[in-house]
N, CA, C and O atoms as a GROMACS GRO file, in nm:
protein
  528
    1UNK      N    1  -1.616   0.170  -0.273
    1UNK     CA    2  -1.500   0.191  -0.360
    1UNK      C    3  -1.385   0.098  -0.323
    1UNK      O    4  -1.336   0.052  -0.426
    2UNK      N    5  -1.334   0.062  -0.229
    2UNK     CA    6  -1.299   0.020  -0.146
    2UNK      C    7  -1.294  -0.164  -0.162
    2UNK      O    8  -1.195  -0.237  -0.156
    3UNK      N    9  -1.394  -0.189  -0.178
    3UNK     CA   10  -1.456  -0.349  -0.202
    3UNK      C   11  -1.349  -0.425  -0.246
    3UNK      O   12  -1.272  -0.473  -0.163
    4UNK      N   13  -1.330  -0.443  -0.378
    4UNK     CA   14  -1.223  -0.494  -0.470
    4UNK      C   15  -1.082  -0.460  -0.465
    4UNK      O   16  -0.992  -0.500  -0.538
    5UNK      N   17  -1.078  -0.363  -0.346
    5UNK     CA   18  -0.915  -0.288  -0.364
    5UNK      C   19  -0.802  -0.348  -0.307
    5UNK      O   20  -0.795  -0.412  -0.202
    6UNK      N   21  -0.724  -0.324  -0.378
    6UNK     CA   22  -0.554  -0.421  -0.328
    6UNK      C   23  -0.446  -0.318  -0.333
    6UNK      O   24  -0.415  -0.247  -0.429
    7UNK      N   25  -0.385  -0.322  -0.187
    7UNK     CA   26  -0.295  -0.233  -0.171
    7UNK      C   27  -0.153  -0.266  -0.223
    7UNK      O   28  -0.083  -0.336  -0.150
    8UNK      N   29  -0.104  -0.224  -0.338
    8UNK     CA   30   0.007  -0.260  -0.395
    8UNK      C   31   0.147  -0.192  -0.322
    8UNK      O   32   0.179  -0.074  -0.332
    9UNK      N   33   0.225  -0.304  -0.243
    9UNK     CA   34   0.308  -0.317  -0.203
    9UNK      C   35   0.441  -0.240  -0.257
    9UNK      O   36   0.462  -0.215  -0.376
   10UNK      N   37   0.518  -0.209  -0.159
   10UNK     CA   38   0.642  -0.157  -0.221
   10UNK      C   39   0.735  -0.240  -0.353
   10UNK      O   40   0.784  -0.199  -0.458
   11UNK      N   41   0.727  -0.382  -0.283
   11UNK     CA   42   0.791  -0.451  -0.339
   11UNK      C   43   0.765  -0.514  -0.476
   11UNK      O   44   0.854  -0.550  -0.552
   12UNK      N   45   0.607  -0.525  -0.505
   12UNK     CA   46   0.558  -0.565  -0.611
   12UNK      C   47   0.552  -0.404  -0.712
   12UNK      O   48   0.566  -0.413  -0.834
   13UNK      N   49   0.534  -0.291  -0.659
   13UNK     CA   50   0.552  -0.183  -0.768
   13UNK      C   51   0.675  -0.137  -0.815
   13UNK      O   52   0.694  -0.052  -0.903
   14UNK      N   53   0.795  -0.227  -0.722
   14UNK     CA   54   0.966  -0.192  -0.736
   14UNK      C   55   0.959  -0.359  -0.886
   14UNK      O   56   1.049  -0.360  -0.970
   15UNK      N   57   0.890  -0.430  -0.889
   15UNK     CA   58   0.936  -0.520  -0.974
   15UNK      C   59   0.827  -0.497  -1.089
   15UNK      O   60   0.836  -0.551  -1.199
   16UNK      N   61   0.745  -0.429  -1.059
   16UNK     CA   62   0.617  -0.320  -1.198
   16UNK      C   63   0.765  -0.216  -1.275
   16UNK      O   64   0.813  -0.213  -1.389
   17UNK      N   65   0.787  -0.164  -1.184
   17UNK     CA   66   0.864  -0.053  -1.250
   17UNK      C   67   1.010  -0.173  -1.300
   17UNK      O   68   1.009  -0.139  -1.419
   18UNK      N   69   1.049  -0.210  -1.298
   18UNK     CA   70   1.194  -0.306  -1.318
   18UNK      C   71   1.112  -0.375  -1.445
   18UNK      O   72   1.186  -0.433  -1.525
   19UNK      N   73   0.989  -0.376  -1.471
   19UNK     CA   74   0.935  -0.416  -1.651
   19UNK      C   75   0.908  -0.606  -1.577
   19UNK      O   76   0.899  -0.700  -1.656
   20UNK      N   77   0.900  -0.623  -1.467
   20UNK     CA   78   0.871  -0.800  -1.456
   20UNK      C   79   0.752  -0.756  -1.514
   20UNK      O   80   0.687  -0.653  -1.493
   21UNK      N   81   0.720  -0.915  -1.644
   21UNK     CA   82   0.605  -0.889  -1.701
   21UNK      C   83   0.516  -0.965  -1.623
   21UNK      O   84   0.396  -0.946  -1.645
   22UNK      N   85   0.544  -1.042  -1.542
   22UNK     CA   86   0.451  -1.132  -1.436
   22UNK      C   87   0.375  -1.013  -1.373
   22UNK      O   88   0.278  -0.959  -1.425
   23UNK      N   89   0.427  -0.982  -1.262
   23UNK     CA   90   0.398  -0.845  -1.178
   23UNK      C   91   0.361  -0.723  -1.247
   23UNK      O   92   0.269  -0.647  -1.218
   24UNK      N   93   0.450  -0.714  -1.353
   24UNK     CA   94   0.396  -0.556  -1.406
   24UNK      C   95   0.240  -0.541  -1.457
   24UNK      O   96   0.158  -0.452  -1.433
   25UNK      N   97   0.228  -0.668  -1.542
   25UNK     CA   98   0.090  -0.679  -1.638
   25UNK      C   99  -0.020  -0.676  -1.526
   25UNK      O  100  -0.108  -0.591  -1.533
   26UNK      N  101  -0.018  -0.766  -1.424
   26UNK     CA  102  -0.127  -0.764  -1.290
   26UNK      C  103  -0.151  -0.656  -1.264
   26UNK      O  104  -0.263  -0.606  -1.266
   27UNK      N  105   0.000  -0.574  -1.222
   27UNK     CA  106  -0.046  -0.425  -1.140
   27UNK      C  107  -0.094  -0.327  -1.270
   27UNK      O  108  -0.152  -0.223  -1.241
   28UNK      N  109  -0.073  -0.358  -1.405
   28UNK     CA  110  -0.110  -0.269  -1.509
   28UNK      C  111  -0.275  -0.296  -1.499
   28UNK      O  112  -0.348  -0.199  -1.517
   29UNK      N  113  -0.336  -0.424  -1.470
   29UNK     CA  114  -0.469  -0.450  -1.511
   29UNK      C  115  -0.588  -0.391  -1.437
   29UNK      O  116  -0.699  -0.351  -1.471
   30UNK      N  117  -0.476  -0.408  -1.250
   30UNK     CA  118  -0.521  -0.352  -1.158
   30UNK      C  119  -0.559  -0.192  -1.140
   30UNK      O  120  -0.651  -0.138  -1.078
   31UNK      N  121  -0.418  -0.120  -1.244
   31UNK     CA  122  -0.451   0.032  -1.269
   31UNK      C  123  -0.568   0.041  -1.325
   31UNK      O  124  -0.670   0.081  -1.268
   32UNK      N  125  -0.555  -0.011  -1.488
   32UNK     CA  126  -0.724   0.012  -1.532
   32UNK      C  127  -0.817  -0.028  -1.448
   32UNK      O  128  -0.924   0.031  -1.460
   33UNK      N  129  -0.810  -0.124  -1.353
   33UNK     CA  130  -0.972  -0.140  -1.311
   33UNK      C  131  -0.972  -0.012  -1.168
   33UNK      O  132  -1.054  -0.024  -1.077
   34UNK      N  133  -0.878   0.094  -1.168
   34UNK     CA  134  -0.901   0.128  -1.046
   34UNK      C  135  -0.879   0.056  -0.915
   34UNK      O  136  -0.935   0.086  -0.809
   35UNK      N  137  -0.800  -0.032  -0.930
   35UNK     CA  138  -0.822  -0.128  -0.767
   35UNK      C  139  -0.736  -0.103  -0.684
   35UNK      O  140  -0.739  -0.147  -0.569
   36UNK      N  141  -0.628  -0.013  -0.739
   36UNK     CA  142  -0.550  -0.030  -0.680
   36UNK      C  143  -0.510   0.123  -0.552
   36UNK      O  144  -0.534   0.243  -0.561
   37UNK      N  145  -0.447   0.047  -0.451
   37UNK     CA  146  -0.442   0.161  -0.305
   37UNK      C  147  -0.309   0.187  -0.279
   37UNK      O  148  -0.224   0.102  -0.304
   38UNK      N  149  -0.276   0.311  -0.225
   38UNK     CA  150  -0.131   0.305  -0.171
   38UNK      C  151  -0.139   0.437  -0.075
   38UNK      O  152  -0.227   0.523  -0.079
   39UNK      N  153  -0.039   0.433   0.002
   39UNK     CA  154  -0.023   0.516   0.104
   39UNK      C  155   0.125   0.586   0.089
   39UNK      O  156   0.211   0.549   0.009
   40UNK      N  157   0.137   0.681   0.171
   40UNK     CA  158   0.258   0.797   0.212
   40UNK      C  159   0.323   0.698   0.226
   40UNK      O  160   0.374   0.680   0.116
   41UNK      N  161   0.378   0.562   0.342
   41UNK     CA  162   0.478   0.481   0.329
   41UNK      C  163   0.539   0.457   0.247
   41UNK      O  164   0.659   0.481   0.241
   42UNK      N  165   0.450   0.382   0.132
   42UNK     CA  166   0.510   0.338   0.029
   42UNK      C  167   0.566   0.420  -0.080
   42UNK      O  168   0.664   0.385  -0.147
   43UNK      N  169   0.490   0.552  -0.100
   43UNK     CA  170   0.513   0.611  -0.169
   43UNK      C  171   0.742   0.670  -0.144
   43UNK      O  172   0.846   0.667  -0.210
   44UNK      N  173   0.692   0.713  -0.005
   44UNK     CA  174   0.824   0.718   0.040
   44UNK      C  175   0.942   0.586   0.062
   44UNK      O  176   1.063   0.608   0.060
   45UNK      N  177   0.902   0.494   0.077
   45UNK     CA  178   1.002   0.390   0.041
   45UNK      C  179   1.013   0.386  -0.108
   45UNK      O  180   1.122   0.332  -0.127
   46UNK      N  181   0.950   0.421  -0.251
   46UNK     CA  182   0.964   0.421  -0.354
   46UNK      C  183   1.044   0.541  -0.352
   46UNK      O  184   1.146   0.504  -0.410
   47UNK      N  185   1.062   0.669  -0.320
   47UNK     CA  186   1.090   0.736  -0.352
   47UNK      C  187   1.246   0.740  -0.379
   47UNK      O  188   1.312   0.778  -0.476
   48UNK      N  189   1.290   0.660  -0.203
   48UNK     CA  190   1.433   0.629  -0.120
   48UNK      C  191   1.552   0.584  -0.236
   48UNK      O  192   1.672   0.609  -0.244
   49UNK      N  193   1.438   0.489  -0.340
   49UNK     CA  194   1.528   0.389  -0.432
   49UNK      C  195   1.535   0.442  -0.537
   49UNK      O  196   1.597   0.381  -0.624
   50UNK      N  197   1.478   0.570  -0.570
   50UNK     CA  198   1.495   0.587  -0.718
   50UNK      C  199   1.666   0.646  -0.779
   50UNK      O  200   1.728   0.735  -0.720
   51UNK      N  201   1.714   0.581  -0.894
   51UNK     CA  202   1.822   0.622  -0.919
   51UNK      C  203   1.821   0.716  -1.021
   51UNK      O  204   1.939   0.730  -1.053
   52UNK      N  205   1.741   0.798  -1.099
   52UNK     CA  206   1.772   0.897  -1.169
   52UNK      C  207   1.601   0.928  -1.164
   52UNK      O  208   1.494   0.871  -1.141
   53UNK      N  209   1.678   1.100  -1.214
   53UNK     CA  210   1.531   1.195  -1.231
   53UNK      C  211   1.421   1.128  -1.290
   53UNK      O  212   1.305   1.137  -1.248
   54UNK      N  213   1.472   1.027  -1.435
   54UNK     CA  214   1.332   0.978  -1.507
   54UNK      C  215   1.266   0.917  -1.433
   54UNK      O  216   1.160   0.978  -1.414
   55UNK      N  217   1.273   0.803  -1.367
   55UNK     CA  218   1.218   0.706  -1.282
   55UNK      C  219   1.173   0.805  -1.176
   55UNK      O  220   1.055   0.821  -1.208
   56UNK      N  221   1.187   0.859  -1.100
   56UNK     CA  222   1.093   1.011  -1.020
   56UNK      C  223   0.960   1.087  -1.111
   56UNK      O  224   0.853   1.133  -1.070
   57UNK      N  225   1.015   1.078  -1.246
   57UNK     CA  226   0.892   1.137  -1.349
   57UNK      C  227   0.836   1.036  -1.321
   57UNK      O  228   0.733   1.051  -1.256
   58UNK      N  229   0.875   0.903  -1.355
   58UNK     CA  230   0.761   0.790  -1.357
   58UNK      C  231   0.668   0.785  -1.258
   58UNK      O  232   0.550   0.780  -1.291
   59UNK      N  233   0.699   0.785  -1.142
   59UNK     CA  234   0.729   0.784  -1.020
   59UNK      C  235   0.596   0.836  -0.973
   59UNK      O  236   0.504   0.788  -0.907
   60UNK      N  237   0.627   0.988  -1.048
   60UNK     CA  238   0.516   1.062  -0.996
   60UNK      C  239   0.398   1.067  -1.064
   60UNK      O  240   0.308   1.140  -1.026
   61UNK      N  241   0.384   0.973  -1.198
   61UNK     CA  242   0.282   0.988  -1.261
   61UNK      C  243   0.224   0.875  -1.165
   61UNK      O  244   0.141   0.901  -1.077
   62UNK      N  245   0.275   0.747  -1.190
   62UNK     CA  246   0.218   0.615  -1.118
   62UNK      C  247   0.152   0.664  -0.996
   62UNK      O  248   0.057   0.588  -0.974
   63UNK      N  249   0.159   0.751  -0.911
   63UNK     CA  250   0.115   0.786  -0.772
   63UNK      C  251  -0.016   0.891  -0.811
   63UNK      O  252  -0.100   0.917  -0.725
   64UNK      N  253  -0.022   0.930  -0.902
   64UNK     CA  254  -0.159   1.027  -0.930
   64UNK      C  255  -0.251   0.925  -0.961
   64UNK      O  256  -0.372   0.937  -0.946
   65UNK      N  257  -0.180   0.799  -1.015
   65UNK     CA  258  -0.299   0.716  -1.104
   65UNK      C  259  -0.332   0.616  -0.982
   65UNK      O  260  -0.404   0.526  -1.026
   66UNK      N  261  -0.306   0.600  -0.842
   66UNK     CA  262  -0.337   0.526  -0.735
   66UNK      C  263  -0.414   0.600  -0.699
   66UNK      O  264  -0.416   0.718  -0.733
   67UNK      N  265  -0.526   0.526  -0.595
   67UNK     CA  266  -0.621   0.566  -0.486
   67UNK      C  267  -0.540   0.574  -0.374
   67UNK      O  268  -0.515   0.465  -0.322
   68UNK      N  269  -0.480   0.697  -0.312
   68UNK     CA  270  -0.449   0.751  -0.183
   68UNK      C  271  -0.500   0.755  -0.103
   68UNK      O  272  -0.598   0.828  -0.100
   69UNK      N  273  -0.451   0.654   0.046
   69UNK     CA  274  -0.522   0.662   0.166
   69UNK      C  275  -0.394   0.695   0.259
   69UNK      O  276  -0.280   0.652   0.240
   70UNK      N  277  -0.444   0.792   0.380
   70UNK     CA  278  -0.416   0.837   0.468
   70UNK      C  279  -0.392   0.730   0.596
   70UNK      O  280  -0.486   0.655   0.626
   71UNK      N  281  -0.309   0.726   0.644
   71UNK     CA  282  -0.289   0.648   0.797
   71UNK      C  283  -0.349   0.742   0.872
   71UNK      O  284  -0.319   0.862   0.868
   72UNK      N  285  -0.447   0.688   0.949
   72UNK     CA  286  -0.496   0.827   1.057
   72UNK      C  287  -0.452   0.800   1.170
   72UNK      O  288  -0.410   0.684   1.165
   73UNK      N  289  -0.436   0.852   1.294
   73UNK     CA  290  -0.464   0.858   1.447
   73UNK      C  291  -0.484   0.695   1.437
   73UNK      O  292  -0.390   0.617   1.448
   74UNK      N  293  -0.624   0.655   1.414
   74UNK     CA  294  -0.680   0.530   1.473
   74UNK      C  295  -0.605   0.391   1.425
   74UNK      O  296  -0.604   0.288   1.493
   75UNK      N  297  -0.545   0.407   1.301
   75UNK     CA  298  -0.502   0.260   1.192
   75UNK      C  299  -0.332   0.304   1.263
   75UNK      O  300  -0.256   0.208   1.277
   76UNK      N  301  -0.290   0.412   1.294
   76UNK     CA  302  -0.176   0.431   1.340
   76UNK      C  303  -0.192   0.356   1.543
   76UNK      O  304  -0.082   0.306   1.568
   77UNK      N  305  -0.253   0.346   1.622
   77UNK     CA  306  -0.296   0.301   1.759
   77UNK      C  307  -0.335   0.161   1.684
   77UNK      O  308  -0.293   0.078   1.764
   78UNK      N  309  -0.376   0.107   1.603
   78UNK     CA  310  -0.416  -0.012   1.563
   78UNK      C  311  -0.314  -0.102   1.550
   78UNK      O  312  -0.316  -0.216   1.595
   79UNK      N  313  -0.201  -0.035   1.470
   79UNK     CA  314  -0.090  -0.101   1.391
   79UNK      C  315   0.020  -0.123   1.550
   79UNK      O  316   0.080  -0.227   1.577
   80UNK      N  317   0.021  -0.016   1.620
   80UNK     CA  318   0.136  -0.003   1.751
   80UNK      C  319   0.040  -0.129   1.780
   80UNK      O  320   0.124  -0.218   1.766
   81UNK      N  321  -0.075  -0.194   1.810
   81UNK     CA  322  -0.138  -0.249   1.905
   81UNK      C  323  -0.108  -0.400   1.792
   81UNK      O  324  -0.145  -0.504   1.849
   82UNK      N  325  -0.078  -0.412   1.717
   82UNK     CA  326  -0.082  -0.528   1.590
   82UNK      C  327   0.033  -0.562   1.650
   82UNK      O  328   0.037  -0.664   1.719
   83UNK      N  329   0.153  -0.476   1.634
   83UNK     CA  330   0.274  -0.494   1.623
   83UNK      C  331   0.320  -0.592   1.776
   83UNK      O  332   0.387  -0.694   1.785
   84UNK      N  333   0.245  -0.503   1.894
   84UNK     CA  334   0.287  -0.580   2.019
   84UNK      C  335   0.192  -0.685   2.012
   84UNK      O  336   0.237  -0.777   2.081
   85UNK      N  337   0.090  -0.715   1.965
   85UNK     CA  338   0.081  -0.870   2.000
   85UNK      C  339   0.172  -0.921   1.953
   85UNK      O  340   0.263  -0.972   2.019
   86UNK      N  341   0.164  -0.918   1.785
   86UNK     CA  342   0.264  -0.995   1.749
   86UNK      C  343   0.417  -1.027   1.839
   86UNK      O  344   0.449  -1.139   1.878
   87UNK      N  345   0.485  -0.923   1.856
   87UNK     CA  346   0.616  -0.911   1.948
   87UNK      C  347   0.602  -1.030   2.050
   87UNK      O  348   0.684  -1.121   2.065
   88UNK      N  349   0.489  -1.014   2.113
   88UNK     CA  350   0.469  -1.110   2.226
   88UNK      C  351   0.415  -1.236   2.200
   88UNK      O  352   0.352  -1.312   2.274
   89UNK      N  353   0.453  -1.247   2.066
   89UNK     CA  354   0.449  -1.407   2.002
   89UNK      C  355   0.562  -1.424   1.964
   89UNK      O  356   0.586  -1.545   1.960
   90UNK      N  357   0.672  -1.345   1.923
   90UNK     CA  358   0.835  -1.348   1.864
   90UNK      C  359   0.814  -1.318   1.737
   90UNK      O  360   0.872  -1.360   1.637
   91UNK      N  361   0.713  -1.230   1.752
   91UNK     CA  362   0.720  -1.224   1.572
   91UNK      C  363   0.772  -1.064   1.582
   91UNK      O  364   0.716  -0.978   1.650
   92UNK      N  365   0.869  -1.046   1.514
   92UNK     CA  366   0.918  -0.883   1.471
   92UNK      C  367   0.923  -0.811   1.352
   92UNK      O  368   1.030  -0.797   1.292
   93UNK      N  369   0.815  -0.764   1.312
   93UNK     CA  370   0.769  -0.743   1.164
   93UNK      C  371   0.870  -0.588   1.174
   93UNK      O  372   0.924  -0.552   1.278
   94UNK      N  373   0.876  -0.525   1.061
   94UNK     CA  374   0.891  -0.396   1.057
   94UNK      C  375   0.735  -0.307   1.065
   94UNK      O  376   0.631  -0.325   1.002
   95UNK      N  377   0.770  -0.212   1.165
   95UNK     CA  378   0.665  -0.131   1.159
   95UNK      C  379   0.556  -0.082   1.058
   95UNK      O  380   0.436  -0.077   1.084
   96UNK      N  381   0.610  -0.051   0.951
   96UNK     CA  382   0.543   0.048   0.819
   96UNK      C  383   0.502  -0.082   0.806
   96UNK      O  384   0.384  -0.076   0.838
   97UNK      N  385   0.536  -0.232   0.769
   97UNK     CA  386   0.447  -0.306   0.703
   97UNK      C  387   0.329  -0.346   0.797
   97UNK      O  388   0.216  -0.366   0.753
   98UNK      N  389   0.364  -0.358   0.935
   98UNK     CA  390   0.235  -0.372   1.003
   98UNK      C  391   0.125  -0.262   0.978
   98UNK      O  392   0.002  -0.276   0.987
   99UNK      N  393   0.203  -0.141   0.942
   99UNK     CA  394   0.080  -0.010   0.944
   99UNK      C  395   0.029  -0.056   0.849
   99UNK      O  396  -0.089  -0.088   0.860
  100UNK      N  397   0.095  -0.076   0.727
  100UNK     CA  398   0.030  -0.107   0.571
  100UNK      C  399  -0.094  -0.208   0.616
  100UNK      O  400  -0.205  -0.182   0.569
  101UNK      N  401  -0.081  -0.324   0.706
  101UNK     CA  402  -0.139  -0.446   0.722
  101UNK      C  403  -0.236  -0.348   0.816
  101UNK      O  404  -0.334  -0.422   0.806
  102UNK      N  405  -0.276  -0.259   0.886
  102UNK     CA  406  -0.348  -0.180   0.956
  102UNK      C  407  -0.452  -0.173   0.853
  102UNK      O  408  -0.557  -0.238   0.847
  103UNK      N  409  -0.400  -0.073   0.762
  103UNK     CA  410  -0.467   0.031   0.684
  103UNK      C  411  -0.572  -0.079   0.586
  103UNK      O  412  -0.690  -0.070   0.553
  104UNK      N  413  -0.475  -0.174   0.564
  104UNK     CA  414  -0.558  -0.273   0.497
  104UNK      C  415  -0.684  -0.399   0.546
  104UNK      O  416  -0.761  -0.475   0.486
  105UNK      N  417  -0.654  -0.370   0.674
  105UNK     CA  418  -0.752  -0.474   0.757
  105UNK      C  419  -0.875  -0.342   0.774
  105UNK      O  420  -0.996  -0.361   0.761
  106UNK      N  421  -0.832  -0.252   0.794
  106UNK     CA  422  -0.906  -0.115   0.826
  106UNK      C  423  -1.023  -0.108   0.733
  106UNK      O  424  -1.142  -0.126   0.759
  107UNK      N  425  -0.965  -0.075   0.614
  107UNK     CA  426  -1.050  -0.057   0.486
  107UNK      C  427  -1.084  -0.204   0.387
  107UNK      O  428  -1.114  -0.206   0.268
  108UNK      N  429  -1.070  -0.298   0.462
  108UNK     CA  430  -1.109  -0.414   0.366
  108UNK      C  431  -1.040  -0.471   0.223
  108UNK      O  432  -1.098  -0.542   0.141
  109UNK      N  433  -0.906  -0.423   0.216
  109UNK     CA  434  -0.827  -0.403   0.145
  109UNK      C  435  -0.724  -0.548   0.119
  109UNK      O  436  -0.675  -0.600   0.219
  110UNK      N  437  -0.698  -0.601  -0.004
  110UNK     CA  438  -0.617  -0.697   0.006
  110UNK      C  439  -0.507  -0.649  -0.016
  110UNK      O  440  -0.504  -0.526  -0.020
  111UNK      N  441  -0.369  -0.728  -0.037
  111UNK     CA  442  -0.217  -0.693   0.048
  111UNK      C  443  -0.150  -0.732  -0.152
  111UNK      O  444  -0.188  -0.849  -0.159
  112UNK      N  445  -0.113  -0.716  -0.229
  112UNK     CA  446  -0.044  -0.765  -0.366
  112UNK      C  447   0.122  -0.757  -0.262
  112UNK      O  448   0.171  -0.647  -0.235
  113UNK      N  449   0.164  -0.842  -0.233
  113UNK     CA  450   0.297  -0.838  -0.199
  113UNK      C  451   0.398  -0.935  -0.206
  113UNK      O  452   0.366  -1.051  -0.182
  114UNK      N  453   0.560  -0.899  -0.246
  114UNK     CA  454   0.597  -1.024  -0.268
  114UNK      C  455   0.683  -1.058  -0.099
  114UNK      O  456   0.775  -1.140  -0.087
  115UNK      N  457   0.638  -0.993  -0.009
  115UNK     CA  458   0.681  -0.999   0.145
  115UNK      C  459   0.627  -1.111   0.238
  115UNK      O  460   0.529  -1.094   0.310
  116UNK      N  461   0.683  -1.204   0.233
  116UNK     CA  462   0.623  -1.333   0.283
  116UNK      C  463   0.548  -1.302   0.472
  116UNK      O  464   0.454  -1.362   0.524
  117UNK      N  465   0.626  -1.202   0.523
  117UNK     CA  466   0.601  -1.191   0.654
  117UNK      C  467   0.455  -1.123   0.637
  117UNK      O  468   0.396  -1.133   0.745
  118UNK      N  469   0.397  -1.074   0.565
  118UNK     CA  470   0.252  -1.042   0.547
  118UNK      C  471   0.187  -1.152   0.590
  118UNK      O  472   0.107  -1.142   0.683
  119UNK      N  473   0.205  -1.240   0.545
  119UNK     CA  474   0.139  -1.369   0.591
  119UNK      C  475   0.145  -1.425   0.735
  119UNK      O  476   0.088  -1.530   0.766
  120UNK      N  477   0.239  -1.326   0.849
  120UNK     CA  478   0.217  -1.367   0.966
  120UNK      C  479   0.132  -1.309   1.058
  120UNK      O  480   0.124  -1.348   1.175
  121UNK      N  481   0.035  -1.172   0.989
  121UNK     CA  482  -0.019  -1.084   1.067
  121UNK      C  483  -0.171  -1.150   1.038
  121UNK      O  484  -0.203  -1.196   0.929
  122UNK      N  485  -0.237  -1.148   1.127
  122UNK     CA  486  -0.374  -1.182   1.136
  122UNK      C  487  -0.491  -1.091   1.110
  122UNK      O  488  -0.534  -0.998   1.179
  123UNK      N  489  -0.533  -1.142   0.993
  123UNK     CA  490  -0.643  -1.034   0.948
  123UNK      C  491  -0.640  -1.014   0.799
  123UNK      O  492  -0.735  -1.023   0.721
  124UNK      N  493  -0.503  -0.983   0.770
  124UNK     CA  494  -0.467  -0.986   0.637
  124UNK      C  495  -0.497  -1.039   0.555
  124UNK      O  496  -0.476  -1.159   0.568
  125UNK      N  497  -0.555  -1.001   0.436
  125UNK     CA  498  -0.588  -1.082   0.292
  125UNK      C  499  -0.488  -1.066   0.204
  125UNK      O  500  -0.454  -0.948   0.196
  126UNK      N  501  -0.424  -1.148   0.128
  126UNK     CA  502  -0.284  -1.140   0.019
  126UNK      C  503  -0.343  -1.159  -0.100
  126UNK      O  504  -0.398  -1.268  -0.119
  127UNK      N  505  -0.344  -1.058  -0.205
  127UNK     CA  506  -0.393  -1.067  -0.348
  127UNK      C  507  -0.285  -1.157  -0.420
  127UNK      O  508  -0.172  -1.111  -0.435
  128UNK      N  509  -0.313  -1.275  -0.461
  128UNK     CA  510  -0.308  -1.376  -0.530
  128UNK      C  511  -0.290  -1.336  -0.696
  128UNK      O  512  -0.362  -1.239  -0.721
  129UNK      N  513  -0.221  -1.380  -0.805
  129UNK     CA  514  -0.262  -1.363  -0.900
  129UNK      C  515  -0.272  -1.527  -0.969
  129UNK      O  516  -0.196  -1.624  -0.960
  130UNK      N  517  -0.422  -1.502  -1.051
  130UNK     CA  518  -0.478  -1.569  -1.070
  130UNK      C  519  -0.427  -1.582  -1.260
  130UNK      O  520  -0.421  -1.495  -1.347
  131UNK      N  521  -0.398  -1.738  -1.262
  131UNK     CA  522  -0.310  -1.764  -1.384
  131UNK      C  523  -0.483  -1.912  -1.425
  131UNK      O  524  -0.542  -1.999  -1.362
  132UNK      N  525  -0.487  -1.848  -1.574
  132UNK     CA  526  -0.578  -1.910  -1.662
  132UNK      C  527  -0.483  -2.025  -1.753
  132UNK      O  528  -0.536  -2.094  -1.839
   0.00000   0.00000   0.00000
């Protein structure tokens, strides 16, 4: 299930919901095919920004129509262990995105993000959108 899946980023579902038709139409195509993953993080950094009740309705429909994965014990010891290598290269990511970059190296999962520091963690795959 898993195979094809791309974990859609805080930042790319904050510019889905804001109507970018670049971003929105991808993550719309990605809904129909099912591909798409998200976790408690994100869900809760979406939550942080919402400015009125409607966008919370939205909010909460968009999150029924994702595939929900859990950070466990192990992708949580993975991500602390991501984070200090990195550190001990000078790299200082924020935590939750290293977990995200956990969860996604974990489950084989590519990254849809518009967060350039994704690209400094090793392992990571970044979903690309592909223009015909």
């Amino acid at each position: 299930m898993t195979e094809h899946g791309v974990i859609v980023d805080t930042s790319v579902f904050i510019e889905f919901l804001k109507g970018n038709e670049e971003y929105g139409s991808e993550t719309t195509r990605l809904l129909e095919w099912d591909r798409v993953f998200s976790t408690g993080i994100i869900i809760a950094e979406l939550l942080q920004g919402l400015k009125n009740l409607k966008e919370g309705k939205y909010l909460v429909e968009l999150i029924t129509a994702v595939n929900m994965l859990e950070i466990t014990t192990d992708v949580w010891i993975e991500a602390g262990n991501l984070s200090l290598s990195l550190r001990r290269k000078g790299i200082n990511l924020p935590l939750t995105d290293v977990a995200i970059a956990a969860l996604a190296i974990e489950h084989n999962l590519q990254i849809f993000t518009l967060d350039k520091h994704f690209e400094q963690i090793p392992g990571v795959k970044l979903y690309k959108i592909v223009s015909f």
